[in-house]
N, C-alpha and C positions, 0 to 999 in steps of 0.2 A: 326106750320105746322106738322103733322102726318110725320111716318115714309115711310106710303104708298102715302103719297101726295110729298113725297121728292123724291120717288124711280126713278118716270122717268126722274128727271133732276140730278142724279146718272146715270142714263143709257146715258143721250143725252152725258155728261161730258165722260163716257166711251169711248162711238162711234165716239167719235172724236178724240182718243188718236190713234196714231200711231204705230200698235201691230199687231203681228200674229193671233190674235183673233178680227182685223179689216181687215185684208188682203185678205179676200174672199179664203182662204187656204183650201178647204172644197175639201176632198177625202176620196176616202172607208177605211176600213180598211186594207184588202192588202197592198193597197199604201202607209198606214201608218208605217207596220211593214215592208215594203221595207224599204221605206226611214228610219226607225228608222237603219235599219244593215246599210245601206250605211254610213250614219253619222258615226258609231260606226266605220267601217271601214276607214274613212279616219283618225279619230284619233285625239288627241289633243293632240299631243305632244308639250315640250316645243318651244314657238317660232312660232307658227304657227299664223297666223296673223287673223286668224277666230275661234279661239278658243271660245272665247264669245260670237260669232254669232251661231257658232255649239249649244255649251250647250243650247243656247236661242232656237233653233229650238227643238234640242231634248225635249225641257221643252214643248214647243206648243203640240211635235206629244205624247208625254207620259200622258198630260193630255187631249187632243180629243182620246186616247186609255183607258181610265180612271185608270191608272195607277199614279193616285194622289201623291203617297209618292213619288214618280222618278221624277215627274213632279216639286216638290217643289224644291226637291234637285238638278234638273238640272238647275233653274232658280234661285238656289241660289249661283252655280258653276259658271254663266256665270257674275253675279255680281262681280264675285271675279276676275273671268278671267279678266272680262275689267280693273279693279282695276290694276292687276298684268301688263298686254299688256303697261297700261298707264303710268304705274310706278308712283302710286299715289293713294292716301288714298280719295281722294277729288273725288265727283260726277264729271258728264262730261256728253257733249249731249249723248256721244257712248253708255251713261244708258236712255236713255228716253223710246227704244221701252224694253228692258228690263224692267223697272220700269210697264211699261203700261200693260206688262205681267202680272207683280204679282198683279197690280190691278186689271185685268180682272177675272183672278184665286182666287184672295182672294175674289171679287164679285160672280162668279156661286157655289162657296163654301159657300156663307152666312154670311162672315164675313168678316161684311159691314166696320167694324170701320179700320182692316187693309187695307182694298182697297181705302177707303180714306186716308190712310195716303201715299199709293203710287201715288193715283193722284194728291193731293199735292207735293209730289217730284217730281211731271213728271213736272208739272205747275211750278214750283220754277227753275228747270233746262231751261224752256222754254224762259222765261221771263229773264234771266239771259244770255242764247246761243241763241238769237231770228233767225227765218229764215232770209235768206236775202232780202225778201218780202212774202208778204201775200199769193200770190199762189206758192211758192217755198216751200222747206221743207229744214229741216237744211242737210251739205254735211254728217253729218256722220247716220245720217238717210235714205238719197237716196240709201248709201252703202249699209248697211246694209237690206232695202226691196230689193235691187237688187239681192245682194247674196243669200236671203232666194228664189225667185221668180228662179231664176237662177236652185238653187238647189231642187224646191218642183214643177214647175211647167213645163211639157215640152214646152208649147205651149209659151209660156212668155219668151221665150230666147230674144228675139229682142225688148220685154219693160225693160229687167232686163239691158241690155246693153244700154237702152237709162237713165235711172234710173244713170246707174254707170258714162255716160256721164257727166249730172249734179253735178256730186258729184266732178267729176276732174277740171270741172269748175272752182267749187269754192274753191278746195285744188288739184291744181293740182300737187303737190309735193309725194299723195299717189300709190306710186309705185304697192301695191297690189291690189288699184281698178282698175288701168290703167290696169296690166294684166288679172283681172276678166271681164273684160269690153272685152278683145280679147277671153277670153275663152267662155264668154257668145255668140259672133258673131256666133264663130266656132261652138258650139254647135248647134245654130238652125240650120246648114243644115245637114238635118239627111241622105241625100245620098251624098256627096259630091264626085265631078265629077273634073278634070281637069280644065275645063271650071269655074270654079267658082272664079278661080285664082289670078289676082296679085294682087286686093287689100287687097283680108283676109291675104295673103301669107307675103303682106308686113308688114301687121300690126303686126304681129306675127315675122316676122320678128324685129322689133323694139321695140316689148313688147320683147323679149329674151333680145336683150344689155341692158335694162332697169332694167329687174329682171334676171340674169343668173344662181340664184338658182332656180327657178322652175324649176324643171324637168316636169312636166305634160307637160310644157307649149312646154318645150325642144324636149321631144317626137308626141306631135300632129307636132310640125314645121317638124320632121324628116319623117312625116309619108305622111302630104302634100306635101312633097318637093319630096318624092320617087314617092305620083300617079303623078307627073309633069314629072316624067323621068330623076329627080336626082339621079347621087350614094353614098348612103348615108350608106352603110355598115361599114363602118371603124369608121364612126362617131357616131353610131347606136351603134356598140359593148363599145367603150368606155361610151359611155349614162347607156350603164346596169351597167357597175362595179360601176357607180355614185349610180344607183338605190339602186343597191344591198347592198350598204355602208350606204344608210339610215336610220333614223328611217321607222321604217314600218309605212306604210299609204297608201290608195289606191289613193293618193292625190301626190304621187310621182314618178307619170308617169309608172308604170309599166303595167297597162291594155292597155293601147295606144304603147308600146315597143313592148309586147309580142304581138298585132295585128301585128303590123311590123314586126317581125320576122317570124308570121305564113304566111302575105302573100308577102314580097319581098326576104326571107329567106328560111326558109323550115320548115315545122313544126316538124322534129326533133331536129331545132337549138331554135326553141319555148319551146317545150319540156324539153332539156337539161337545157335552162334559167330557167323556171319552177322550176325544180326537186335542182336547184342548190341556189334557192330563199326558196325553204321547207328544203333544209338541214340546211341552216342557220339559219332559223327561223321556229321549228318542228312544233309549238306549232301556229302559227298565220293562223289562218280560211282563212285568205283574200287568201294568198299564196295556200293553197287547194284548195281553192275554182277556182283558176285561172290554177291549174295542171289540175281540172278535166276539166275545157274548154277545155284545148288543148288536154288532151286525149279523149275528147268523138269529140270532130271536125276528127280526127283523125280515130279513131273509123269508125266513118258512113261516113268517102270518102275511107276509106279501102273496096277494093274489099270481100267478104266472104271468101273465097278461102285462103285470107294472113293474115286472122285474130289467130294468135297464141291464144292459150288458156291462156299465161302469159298476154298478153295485154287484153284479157276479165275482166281477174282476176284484172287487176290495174284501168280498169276505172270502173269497178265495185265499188268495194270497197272505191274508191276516192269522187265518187257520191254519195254512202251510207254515207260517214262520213262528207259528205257538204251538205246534207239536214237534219246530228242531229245536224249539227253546226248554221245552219238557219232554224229551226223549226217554224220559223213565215211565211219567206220569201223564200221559196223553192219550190214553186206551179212546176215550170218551170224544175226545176234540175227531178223533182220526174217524170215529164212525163220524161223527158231525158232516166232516167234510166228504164221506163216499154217499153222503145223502144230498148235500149241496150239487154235489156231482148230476147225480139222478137227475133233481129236480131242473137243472141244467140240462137237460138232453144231453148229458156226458156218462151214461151208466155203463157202459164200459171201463171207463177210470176208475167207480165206483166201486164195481165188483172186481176189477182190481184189488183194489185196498183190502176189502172182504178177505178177498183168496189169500192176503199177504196173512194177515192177523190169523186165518184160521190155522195158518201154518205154524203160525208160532207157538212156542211152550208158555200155555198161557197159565197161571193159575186159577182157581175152581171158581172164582168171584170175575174172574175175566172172562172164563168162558162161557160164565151164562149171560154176560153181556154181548159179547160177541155173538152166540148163539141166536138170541132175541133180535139182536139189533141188525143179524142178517136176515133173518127169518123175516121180518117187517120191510125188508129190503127189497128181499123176492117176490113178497106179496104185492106190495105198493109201487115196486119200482120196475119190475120185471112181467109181474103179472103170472110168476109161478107157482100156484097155491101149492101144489102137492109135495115141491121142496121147501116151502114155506113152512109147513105143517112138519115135516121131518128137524128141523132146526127149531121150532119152536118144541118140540120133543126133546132136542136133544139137552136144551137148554131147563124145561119144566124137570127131566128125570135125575138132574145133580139135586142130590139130596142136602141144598143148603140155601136157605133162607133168604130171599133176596126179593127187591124190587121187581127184579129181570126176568125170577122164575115166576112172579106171582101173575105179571104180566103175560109172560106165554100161557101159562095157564089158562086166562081168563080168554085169552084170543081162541086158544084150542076149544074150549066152551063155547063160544057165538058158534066156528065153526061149523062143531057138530050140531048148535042148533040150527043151522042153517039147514041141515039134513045131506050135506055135502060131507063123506067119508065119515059117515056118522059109527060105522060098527067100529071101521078102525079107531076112531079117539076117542069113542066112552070104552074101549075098553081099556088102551089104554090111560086113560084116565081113572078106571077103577083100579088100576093096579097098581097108581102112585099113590107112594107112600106121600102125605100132603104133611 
């Protein structure tokens, strides 16, 4: 048989392996250099129970960015991580979607003879750890698609938690899926309300006595138990000194803390946390990156009138050095700061930034931020409704589902209720496809 008469039962043998490059994982690039900071943010210090799932994901998003040599190297970190986690020299199923990795990647790289050698180790481990029936997948497989789904997909919170179900099933002994499995719940509801109450509350409740080092986990329980109308200040404050004594990771409850603190607290006791999180650690982006949320929130619920020029000056500068610390993933921070600008009687700087971004090759999830976030720019900051109106257009007419578009929308609506350019946006408006 030919090389080309083997190739597509090399490909069916692929498609059937259980990998990041089977997982329908497929996002823009933006999403990709999000998610690449966030990883990088949470960290893989010693001990972390996803260290090997980490470097596995990072190896998927560095080679869908084609950044090849990262991609090798972090899919040769995550080999090693599982080795080390396992405390052992010997394969194990926790390598199978790993393994699957390097054969996919030594595959769209050409170099067929190593990717047969990893589909050979996927198969040898398979056959060796079988599932526990034919439509089942092995438990340290469910984990592992669960966490990756968990953390790469928003909409998939509530299959990554059924995913993590099956895996406790069958090892119900693993304490960190039991609590990924409570944190995957909490995640999908993305407004949560009082009302949603005792059962996520309990389960969270009993993931804590189960794992009482997680702090993530520690801090969302303190944070739903304050919207219920619990006092949870004293036990809040001692949760930061634990924070704060950790290794750094954004994986150690401190972005769920400092929520708490900014709304059952005060946001100068947010603030103070902040400032007292960067003096410990000068040098770590995550901690910046989280000063400058709570000075620019700060910021724009401050009346003008009590804006000092020292607090210009700090979230300025705070902003400016968390979008050259996230140069991929800063889309968001950069509108931040051409509105700090504005609201600073500096809108010139402002629309500067505007004009930089609108120039760029943005993709289609960038440009209706962009779009919105200028359009609300010109309206509020320049006082130019009728280019207002055109970029809230341009941003409503990308035919793809977003915060951004729903917003332009809704503005183009008051608009023309106001009866200001009303032919031109209802018709427009009828002629979008919604």
């Amino acid at each position: 048989m030919t090389a080309a008469q083997s190739q597509p039962t090399l490909e069916s043998k692929l498609e059937a392996l259980q990998s990041h490059f089977t997982w329908d994982l497929d996002s823009s690039r933006s999403k990709l250099f999000k998610l690449r900071d966030v990883l990088q943010d949470i960290g893989t210090s010693e001990g972390n129970s996803w260290q090997g799932h980490i470097y596995n994901l990072q190896g998927f998003i560095h080679y869908q960015l084609g950044f090849i040599k990262e991609a090798k190297s972090f899919f040769s970190r995550a080999t090693e991580a599982f080795h080390q986690m396992r405390n052992t020299v010997s394969d194990g199923p926790w390598l199978v979607v790993n393994y699957g990795n390097l054969a996919w990647m030594h595959h769209h790289l050409g170099e067929q003879a190593e990717s047969e050698r990893y589909l050979s180790k996927v198969h040898a481990l398979m056959k060796e750890y079988p599932s526990p029936s034919e439509d089942e997948l092995h438990p340290e497989i469910y984990a592992e698609k669960a966490w990756t789904l968990m953390t790469f997909c928003e909409d998939k919170k509530h299959l990554a938690a059924d995913y993590f179900q099956r895996a406790i099933r069958m090892q119900p002994d693993r304490v960190e899926w039991q609590t990924s499995r409570v944190l995957a719940l909490v995640s999908a509801f993305k407004h949560p309300s009082n009302e949603l109450g005792a059962d996520i509350l309990e389960k969270m409740k009993i993931a804590r006595k189960h794992d009482p080092e997680n702090l993530y986990l520690a801090a969302l329980y303190l944070e739903a138990s304050a919207r219920r109308g619990t006092n949870i200040k004293e036990e809040a404050r001692v949760l930061a000194r634990k924070v704060l004594r950790k290794t750094v990771s954004s994986y150690n409850g401190f972005t769920p803390l400092l929520r708490l603190y900014r709304n059952y607290f005060s946001m100068d006791e947010a603030i103070d946390l902040a400032e007292e999180a960067l003096e410990r650690h000068p040098d770590e982006r995550y901690f910046r990156r989280c000063a400058a949320i709570c000075y620019k929130i700060k910021f724009f619920t401050q009346k003008d009138n009590r804006l000092e020029p020292s607090m210009i000056s700090k979230v300025i500068t705070l902003c400016e050095k968390v979008i050259s610390l996230y140069p991929d993933s800063s889309l968001r921070m950069q509108i931040t700061l051409a509105n700090i600008y504005a609201k600073s009687k500096r809108q010139d700087e402002g629309k500067t930034i505007f004009k930089d971004l609108l120039e760029r090759d943005l993709d289609t999830d960038e440009k209706q931020m962009v779009y919105n976030g200028y359009a609300k720019f010109l309206y509020f900051s320049l006082k130019e409704e009728q280019e207002s109106i055109k970029y809230h257009m341009m941003a409503a007419e990308i035919p793809q589902q977003s915060f951004y578009r729903e917003d332009s929308i809704r503005n183009l609506e008051k608009i023309r209720d106001r009866n200001h350019n009303r032919r031109e946006i209802e018709k427009f408006l009828a002629n979008l496809q919604h």
